[in-house]
C-alpha positions as CSV (number, residue, x, y, z in Angstrom):
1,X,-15.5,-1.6,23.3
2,X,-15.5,-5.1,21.3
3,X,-11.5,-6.4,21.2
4,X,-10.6,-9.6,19.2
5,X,-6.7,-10.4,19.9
6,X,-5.7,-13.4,17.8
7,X,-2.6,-15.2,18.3
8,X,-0.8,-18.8,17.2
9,X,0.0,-18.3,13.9
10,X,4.0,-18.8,12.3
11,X,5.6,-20.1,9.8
12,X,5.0,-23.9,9.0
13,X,5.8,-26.7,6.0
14,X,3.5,-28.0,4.4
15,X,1.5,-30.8,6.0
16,X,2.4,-29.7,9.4
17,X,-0.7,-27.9,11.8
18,X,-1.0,-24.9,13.4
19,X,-3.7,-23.9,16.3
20,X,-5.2,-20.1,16.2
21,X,-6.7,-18.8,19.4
22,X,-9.1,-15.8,19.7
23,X,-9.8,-13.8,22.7
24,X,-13.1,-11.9,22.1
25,X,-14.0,-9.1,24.8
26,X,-16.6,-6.3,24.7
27,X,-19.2,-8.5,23.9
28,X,-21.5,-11.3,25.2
29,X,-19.4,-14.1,23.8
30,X,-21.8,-17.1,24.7
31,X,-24.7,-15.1,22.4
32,X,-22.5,-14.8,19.4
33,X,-21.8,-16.9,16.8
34,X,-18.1,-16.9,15.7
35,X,-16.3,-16.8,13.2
36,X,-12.2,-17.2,11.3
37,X,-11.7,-15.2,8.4
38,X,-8.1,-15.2,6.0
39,X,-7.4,-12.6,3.7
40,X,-4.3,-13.2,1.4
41,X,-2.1,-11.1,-0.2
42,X,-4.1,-9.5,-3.3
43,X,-7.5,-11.8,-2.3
44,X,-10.7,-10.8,-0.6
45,X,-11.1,-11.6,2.7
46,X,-12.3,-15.6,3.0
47,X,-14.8,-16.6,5.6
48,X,-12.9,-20.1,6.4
49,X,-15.1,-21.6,9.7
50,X,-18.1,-20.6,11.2
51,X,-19.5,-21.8,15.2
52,X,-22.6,-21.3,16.4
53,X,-23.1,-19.6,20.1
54,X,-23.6,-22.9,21.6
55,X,-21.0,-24.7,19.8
56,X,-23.2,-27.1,17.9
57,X,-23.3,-26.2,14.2
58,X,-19.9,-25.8,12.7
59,X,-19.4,-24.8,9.2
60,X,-16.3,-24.5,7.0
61,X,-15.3,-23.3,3.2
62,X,-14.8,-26.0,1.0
63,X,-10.7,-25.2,0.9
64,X,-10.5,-26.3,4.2
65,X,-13.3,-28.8,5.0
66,X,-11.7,-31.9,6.2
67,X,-8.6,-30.8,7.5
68,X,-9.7,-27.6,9.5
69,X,-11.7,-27.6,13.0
70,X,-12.9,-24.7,14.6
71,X,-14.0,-24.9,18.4
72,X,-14.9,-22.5,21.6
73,X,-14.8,-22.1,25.1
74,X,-17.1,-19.6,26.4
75,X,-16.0,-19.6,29.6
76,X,-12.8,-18.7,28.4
77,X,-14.3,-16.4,25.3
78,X,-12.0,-17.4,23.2
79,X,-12.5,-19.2,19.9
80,X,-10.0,-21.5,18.5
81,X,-8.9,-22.5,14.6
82,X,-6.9,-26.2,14.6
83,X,-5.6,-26.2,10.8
84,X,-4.1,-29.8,9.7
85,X,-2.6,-30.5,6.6
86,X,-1.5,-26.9,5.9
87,X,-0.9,-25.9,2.5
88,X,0.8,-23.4,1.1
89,X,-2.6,-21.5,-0.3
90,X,-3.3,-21.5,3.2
91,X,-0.9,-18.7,3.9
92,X,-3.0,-15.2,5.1
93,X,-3.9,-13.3,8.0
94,X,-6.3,-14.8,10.2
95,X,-8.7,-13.2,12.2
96,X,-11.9,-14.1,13.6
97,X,-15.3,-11.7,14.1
98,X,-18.3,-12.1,16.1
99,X,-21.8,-12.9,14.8
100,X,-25.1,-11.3,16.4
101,X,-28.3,-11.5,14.8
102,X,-26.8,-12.3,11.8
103,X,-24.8,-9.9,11.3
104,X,-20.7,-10.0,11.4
105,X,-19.4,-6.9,13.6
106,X,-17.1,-5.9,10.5
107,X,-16.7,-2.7,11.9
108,X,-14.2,-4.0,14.2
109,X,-11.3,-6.7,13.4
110,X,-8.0,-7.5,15.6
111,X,-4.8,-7.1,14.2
112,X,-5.0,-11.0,12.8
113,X,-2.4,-13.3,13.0
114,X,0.0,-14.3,10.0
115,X,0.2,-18.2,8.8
116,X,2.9,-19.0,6.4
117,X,3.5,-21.8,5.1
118,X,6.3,-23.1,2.9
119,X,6.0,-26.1,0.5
């Protein structure tokens, strides 16, 4: 069945950086666009970075263009979230999702990873 583990979050100062890693399985990794999503206490859940399958178009939310970059390895099928700058809004549960004919899996999420950070 689809599986996203995340991992690499913790607990940070602000300014420092922090690198998120997602292992996708269950799926055809190299034919889906990807995706990092953050959901704070008491928010909705934010769409932060977007990759295409082929790595070429990148899109980000305007709270963290500039000082987020996401990236992929599809041999590895993992996805990956370098966050610069952090800032204490920043603090949520990551977790990234798979994209497939335009449509986000949102059936399945992993368990997320936690980023706090402290000002």
């Amino acid at each position: 069945q689809v599986q996203f583990v995340e991992s690499g979050g913790g607990s940070v100062q602000a300014g420092r950086s922090l690198t998120l890693s997602c292992a996708a399985s269950g799926i055809i990794f190299s034919a889906n666009d990807m995706g990092w999503f953050r959901r704070a206490p008491g928010n909705e859940r934010e769409r932060v970075a977007t990759i295409s399958s082929e790595g070429r178009r990148k899109d980000y939310a305007d709270s963290v263009k500039g000082r987020f970059i996401i990236s992929r390895d599809n041999r590895k099928n993992t996805v990956y979230l370098q966050m610069n700058s952090l800032k204490p809004e920043d603090t949520a549960v990551y977790c990234c999702n798979a994209r497939l004919a335009g449509k986000w899996r949102t059936s399945t999420w992993g368990q997320g990873t936690q980023v706090t950070v402290s000002s």
